[in-house]
NUZA-593536 format. One record per residue: x, z, y of N, C-alpha, C, O in turn. Coordinates in steps of 0.05 Angstrom, whole numbers, plus 5000, padded with zeros to 4 digits. Example, Ala and Ser with C-alpha at 12.3 -4.5 7.8 and 13.67 -1.06 7.14 Angstrom:
2
526451564886524651564910526451564934528551694934 525751424955527351434979525851575001526851615023 
! end
This chain:
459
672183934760674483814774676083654754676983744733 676583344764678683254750681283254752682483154771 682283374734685583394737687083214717687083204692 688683054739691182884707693783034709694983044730 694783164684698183284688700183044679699782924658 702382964697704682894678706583104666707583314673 706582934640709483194628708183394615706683554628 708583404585707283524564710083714551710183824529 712083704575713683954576713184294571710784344566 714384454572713684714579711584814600709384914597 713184754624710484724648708484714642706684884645 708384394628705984254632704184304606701784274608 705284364586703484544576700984794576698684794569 703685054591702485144603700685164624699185364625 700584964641698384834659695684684646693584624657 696484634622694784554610692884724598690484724601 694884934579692385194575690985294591688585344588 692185344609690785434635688985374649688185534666 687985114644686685014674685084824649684084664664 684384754624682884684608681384924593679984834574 681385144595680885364591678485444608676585594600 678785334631676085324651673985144645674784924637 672085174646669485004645669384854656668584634648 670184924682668984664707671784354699672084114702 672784524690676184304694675484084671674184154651 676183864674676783564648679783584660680683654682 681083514638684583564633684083314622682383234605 686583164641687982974629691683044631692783144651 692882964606695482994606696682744591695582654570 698982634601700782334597703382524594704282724605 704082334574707782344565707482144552705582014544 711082134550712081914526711581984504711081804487 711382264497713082384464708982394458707382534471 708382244439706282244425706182464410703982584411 707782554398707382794375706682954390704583054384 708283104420707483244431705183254439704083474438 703483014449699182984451699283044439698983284443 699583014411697483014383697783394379696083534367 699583454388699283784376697983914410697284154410 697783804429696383884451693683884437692284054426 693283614442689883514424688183734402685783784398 690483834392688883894362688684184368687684354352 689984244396689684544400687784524429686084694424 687084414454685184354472683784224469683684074450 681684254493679384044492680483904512680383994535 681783654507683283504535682883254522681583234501 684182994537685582694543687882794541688883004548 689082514522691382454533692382244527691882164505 693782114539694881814548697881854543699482014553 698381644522702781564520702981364540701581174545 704881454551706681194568707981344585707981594583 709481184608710681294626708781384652706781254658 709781614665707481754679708281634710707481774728 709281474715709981344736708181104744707381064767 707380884711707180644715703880614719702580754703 702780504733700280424745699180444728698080664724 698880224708697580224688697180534664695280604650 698780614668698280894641696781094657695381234644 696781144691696081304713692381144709690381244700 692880904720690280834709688680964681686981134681 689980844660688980954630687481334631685581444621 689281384646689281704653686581804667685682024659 685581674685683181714705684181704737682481734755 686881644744687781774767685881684781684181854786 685581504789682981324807680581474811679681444834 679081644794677681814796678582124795676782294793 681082214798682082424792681882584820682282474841 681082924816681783044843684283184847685383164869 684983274833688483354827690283144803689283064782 693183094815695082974803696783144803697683144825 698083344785701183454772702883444767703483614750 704683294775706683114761708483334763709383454783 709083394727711183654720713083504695713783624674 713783224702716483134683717683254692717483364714 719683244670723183294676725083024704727382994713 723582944705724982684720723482714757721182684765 726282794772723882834796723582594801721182544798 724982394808724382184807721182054800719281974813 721882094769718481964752716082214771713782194762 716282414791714182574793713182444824710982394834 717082424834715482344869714382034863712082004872 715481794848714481594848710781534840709381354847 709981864816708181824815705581904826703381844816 706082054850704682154870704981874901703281834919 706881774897706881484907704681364902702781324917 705081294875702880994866700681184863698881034866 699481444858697481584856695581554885693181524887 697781574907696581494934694981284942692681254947 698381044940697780784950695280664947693580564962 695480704914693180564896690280644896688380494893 690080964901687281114889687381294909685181374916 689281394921688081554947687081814945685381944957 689081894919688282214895688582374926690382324942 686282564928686382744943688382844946689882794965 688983064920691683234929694283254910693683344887 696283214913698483054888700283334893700883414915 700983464868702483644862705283514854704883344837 707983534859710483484850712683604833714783544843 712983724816714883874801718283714814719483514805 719183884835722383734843723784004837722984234843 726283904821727984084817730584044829732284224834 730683784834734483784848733783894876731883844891 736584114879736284094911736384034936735784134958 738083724923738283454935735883404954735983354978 733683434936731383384948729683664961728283604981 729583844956727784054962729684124988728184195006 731984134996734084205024731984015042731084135062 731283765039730683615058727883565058726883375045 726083805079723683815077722083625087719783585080 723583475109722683175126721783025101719482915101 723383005078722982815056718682815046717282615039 718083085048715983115038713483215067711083285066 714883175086713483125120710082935102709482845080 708682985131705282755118706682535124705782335113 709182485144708882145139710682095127711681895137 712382185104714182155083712882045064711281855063 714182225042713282185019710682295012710182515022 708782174996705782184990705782494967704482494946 706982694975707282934955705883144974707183194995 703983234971702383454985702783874974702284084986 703783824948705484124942707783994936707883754928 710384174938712084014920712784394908712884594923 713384374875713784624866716484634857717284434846 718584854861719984764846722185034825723985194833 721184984804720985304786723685434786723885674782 725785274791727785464787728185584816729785774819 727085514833726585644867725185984857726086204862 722985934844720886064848721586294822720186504820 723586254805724286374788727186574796728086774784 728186444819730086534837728386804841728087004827 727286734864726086864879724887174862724987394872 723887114841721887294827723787374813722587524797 727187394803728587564790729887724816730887944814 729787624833731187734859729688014866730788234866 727687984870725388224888726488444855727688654858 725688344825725888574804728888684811729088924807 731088574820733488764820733388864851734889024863 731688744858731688984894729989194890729389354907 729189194870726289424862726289534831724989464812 728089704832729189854803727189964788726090164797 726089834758724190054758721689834754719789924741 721489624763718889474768719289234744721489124742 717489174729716889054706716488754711717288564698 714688764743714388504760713388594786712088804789 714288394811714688474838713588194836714288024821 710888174862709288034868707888004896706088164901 708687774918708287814946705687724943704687584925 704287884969701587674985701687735008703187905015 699887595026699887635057702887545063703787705079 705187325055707187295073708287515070709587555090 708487685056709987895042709088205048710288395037 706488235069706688425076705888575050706788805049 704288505029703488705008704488544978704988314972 704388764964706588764945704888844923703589044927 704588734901703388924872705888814856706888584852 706389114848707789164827706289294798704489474794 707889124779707889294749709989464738712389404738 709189634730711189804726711190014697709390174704 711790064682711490234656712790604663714990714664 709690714665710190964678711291114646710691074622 713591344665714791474649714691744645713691874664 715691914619715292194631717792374650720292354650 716092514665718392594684718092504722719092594742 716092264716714692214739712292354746710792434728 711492394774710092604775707592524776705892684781 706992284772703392264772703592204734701592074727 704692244720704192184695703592424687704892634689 700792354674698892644662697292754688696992994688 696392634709695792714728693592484734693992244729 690992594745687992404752689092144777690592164796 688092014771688591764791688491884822690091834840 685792064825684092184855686892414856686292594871 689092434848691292664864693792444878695792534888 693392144877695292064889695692074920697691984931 694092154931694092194960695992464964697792494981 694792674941696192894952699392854943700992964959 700492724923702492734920704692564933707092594930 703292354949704492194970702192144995700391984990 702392265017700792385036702592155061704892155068 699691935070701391765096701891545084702991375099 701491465059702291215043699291155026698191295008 698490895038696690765020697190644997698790465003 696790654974697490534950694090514929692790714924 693390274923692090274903691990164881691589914881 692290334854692090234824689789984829687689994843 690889784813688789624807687989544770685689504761 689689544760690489534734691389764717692789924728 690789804696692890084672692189944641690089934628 694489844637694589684600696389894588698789944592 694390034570695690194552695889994522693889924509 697789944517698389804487696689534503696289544528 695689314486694589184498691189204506689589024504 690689484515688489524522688189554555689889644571 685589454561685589524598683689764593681689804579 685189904615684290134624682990204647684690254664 680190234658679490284684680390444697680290694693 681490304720683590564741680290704755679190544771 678990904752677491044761678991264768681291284760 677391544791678891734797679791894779681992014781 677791914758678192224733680992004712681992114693 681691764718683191534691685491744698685591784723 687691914683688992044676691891824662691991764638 693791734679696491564678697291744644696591974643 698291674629700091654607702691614604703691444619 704291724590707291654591706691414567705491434545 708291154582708890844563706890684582707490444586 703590804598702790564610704190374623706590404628 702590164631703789974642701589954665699389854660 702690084699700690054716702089844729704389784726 699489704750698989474765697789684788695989854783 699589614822698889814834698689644868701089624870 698089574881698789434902699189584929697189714933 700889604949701689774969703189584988704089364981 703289695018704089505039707189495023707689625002 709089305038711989275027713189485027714389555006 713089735062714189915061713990105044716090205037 710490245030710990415011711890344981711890544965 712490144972712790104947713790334937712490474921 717290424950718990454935718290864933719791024922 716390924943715491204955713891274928714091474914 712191014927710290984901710291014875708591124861 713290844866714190804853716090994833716690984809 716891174857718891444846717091624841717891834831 713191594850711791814831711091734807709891884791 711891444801710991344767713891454752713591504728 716391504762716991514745720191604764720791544788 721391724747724391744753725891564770726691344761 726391624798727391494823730591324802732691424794 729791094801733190904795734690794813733990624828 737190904810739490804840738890504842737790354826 740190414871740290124871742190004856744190124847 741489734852743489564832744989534845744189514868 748489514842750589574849751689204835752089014850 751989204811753889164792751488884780749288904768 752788614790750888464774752588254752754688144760 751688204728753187994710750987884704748887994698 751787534708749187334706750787184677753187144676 749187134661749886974637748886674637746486634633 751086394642748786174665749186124690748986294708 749885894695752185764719749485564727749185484750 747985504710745185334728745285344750746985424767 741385174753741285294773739785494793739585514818 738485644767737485874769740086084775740086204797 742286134756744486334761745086284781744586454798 746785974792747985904812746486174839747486374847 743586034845742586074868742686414869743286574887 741786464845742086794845743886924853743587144863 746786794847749086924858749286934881749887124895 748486614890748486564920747886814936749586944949 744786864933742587044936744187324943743987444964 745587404922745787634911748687704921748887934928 750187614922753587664934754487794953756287964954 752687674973752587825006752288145007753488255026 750588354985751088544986751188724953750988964953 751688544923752588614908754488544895754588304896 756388664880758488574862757288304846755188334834 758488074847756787964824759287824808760887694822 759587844783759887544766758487424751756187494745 759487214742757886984733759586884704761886804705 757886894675759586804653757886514650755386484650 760186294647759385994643761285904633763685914637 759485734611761585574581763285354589765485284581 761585234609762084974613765284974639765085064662 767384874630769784954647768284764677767984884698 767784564676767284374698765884494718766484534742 763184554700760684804713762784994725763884914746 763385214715765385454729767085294750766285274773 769085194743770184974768768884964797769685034820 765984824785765084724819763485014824763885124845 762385084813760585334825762285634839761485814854 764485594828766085804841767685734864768585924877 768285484873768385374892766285324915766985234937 763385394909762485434928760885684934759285694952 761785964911760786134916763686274930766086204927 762086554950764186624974765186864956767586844952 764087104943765187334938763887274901765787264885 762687254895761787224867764387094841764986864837 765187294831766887154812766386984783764887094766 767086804780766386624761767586594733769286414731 766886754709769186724698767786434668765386384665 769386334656769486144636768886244614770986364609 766986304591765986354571763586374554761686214555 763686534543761286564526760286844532761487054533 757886794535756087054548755687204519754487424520 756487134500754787264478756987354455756887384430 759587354482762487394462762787704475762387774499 763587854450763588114447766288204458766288454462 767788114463770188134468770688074492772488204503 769487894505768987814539767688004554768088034578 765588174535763888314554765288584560765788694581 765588654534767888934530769288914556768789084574 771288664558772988654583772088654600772788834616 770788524605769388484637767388814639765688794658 767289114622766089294629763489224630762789244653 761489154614759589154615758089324613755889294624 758689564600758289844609758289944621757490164614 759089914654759389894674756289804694755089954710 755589504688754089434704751089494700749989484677 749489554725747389574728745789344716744089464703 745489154714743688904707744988624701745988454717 744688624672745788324662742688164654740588234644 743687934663742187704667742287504655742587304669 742087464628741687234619739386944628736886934626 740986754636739586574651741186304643741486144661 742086244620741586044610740585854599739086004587 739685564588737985444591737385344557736185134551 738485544537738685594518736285944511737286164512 733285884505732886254499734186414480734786644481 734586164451735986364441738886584450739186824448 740786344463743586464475742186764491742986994486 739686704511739586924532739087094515740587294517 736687104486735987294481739287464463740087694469 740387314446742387434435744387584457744987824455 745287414477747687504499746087774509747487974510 743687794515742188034525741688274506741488504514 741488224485741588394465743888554457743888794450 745688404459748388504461750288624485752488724483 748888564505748888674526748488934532749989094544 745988964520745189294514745989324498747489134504 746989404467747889534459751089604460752489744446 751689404487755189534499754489634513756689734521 752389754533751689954549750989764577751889894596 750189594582748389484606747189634618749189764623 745889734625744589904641740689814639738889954630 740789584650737589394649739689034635741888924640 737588974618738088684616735888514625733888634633 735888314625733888184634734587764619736587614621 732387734607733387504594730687224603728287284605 731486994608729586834619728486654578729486544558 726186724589725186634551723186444561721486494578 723686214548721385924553718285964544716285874555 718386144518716086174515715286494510716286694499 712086394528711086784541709586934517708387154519 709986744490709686984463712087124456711887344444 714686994464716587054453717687294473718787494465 717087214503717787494521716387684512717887864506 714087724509712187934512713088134491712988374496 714387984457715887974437717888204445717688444441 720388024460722788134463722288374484723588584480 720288354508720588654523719388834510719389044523 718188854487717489114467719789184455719289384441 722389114453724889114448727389184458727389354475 729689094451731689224466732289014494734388974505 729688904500731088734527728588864539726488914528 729488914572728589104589726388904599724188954590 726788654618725088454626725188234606726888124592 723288204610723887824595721087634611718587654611 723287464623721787284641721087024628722586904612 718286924636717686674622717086544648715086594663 719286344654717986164680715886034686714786034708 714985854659712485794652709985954668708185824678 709786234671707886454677708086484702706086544715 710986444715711486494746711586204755712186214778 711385984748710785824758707285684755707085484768 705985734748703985644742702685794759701285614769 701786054773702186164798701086054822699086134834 702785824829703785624853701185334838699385214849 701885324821699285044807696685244813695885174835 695685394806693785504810692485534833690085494836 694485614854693385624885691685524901689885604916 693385114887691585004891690184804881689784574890 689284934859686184724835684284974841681784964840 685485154846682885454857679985294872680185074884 677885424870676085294894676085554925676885784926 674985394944675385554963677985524976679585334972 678385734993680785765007682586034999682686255011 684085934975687486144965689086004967689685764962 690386314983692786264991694486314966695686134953 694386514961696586514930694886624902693086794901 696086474879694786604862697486794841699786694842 697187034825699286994807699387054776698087244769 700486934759699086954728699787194721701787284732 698387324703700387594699698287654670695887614667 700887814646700387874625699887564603698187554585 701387394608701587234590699286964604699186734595 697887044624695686894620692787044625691786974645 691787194614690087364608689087504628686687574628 690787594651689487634677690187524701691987354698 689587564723690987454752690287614765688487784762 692387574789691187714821691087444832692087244822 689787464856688287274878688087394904687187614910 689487134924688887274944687687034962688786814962 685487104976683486864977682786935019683387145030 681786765030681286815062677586785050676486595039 676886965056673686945060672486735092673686725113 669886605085669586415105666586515113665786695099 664686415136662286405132661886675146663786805155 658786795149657486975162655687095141655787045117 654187255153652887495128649687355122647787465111 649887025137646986915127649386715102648686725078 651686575108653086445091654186485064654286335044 655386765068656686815052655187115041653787265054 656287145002655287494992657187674995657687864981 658487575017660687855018661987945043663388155045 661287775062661487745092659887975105657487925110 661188255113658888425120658188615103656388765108 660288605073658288795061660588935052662788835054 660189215041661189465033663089385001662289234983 665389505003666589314977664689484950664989404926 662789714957661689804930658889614933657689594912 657889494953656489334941656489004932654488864930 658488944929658888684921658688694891660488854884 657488604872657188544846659888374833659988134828 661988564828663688434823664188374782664388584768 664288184771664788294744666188444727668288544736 665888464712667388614695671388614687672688474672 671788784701674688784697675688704723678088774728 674288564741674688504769674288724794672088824801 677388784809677189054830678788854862680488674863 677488964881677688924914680689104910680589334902 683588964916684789104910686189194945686789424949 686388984967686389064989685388845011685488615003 684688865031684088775056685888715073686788925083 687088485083689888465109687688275123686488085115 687788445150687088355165687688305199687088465217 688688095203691488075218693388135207693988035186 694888345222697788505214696388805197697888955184 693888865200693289125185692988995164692188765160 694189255141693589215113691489465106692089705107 689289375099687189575085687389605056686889405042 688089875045687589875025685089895018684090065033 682589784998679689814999679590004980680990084961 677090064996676090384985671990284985670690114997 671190464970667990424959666390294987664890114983 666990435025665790375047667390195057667090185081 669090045048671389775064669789655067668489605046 668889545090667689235095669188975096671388925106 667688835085668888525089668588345109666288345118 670888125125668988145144670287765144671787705126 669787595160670287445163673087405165674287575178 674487205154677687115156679487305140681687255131 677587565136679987715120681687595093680187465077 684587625086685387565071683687875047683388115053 683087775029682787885007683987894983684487684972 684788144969686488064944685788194918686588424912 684288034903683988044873685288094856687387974852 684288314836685188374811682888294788680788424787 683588094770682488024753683888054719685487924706 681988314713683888364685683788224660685388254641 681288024660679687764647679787544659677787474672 682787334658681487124678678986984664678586774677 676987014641675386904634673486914659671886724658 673087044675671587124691671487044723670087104743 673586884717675686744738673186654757672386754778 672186424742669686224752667486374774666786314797 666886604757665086774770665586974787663787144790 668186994801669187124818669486884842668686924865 670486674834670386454861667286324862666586244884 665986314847662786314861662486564879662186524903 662686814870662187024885662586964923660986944942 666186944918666987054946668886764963669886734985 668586594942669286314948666986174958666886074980 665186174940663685924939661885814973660285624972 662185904989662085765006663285555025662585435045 665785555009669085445023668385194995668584975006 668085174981668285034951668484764959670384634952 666684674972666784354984668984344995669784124990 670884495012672884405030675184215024676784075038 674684264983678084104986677983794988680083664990 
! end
């Protein structure tokens, strides 16, 4: 598959490891900042083209004309919708990805209608970064909270503790200890090792399980990994963006929230249009602001400014005035993985939750969602099977006999409104949504030949 990215940004970086990492993929990537290719280059097997990612000519230079995916992940929404424009007009790129971040533009969905504008995804990370800090403070306790099926099913990560009652206990007693609730392990990373969730695999105090369950049992599930945690009450966001902004938005209607922001202008307009969220003027990482404002007090501080170092310092110091959970947004997912072995509770890399949504759709076949998890290194997948039991190797057949690879588990079946959790006799059957756990995405390829590859031509 040919893919051209604009924007040799963060994002687009990360989209770049990602999806040049695959065999089948040729990566092309365009920016202005040359130095930035040259240290892409010397670390992928890619193209890449200087100029502006807008102008015909550098889109040309690029391959677009022959390209099957276009990305456009500048900083400029502008330079992304104009270049899914001329990507159209000119070459007729099958399917044009948009990075929009104002919400100037993302409020007005007419804008991106088929007979609008020529943008066929439009992504937009601080939406999606919203969204994915939101579900971790509705769900105390969860490391990462992850929808499929339109929300009906849920996998969570979570770091089992002692004092929870399946820790030190065989995988095959979770039925008895929550009886009426489907839940199935799909994942267990002890240190950075994967662990096969089999029946005799025996949970540890410090793993880190991956478990997937309809929405309703999560929270049933969750209090046998580990010590039931009250709901969050008490929120302090560090970061008037527009990641904080929306979060307060989000978040006001049924928690305490304030909001610390340096910028007097920022505080100004954003507290003017938030209804109960208080706004106060400072520095998130002033010891003397936090003291006051009781930060010892609140359930979950949020560093979400657009600075990592500020989040990581303001969060650090957060906990050690008595925060309760911190949570800090870190640009790069060596540096989270880094800081949550540490005194910060979450550490989010948007990069990882957005790339997610790019994935969905350069996938072959028909997925609906994909999501990155562990830096990169593994995914879940949740895919619609197509075809009949002369078409397809999995249409019809028992989930213990499908030859799945290594590190790869059937984690559940929704079909309609039922959610199946699969078990060794689950059949597969036509249209079912299916959802993947892949603890090697090396293996990625050979999982969508498997249960894709009859859909593969469609895009």
């Amino acid at each position: 598959m040919k893919i051209v990215i604009l924007g040799a940004g963060q994002v687009g970086r990360t989209a770049a490891y990602q999806l040049a990492r695959e065999e089948a993929n040729e990566v092309t990537v365009v920016d202005s900042n040359e130095e930035l290719l040259r240290d892409l280059q010397d670390r992928l097997d890619i193209r890449t083209v200087a100029g502006n990612a807008s102008f015909p000519t550098v889109l040309e230079a690029a391959g677009v004309p022959d390209a099957d995916i276009l990305i456009a992940l500048t900083s400029s929404d502008e330079v992304n919708m104009m270049a899914c424009e001329v990507a159209y007009t000119l070459y007729r790129t099958p399917t044009k990805i948009a990075r929009i971040r104002s919400a100037e533009y993302t409020n007005h969905p007419k804008l991106f209608s088929a007979e609008a504008l020529s943008v066929d995804v439009c992504i937009s990370p601080e939406q999606l970064v919203t969204e994915y800090i939101e579900r971790l403070i509705r769900h105390p306790g969860a490391l990462q909270v992850l929808d499929f099926a339109d929300g009906r099913v849920r996998l969570v990560g979570l770091r089992a503790r002692k004092g929870g009652l399946l820790v030190g206990q065989a995988l095959r007693t979770l039925r008895d200890h929550i009886p009426n609730t489907e839940a199935r392990v799909v994942a267990i990373y002890r240190g950075n090792r994967a662990v096969s969730p089999e029946g005799d695999t025996v949970i540890e105090d410090g793993d880190e399980v991956f478990f997937l369950a309809a929405k309703d049992d999560i929270k049933r599930f969750m209090a046998e990994m580990r010590r039931e945690e009250s709901p969050a009450r008490r929120i302090v966001i560090a970061g008037g963006g527009h990641i904080g902004f929306s979060l307060a938005r989000q978040l006001e209607k049924s928690n305490q929230v304030k909001i610390i922001e340096r910028d007097p202008k920022r505080a100004r307009r954003i507290s003017e249009q938030l209804e109960s969220a208080i706004v106060l003027e400072g520095d998130a990482a002033d010891e003397e602001l936090l003291i006051e404002e009781n930060i010892d007090s609140c359930d979950v501080f949020a560093a979400l400014t657009n600075s990592e170092e500020a989040n990581i310092l303001s969060a650090m110091l957060a906990k050690q005035l008595g925060a309760a959970k911190v949570m800090a947004l870190i640009n790069k997912p060596s540096y989270a993985e880094l800081m949550q072995s540490g005194s910060i509770d979450i550490a989010i890399s948007p990069q990882t939750i957005t790339i997610g949504s790019l994935l969905a759709h350069v996938r072959r076949g028909d997925v609906v969602r994909v999501h990155s998890l562990r830096r990169g290194a593994a995914e879940a997948i949740e895919a619609i099977i197509h075809g009949d039991h002369r078409s397809s190797r999995v249409v019809g057949k028992r989930v213990e006999d499908i030859s799945l690879p290594e590190g790869a588990s059937i984690g559940c079946v929704v079909r309609g409104e039922e959610v199946i959790m699969a078990h060794h006799d689950t059949v597969v059957q036509a249209d079912d949504h299916v959802v993947l756990f892949i603890t090697d995405r090396r293996h990625v390829d050979q999982v969508e030949r498997l249960f894709l590859g009859e859909t593969a031509g469609r895009r």
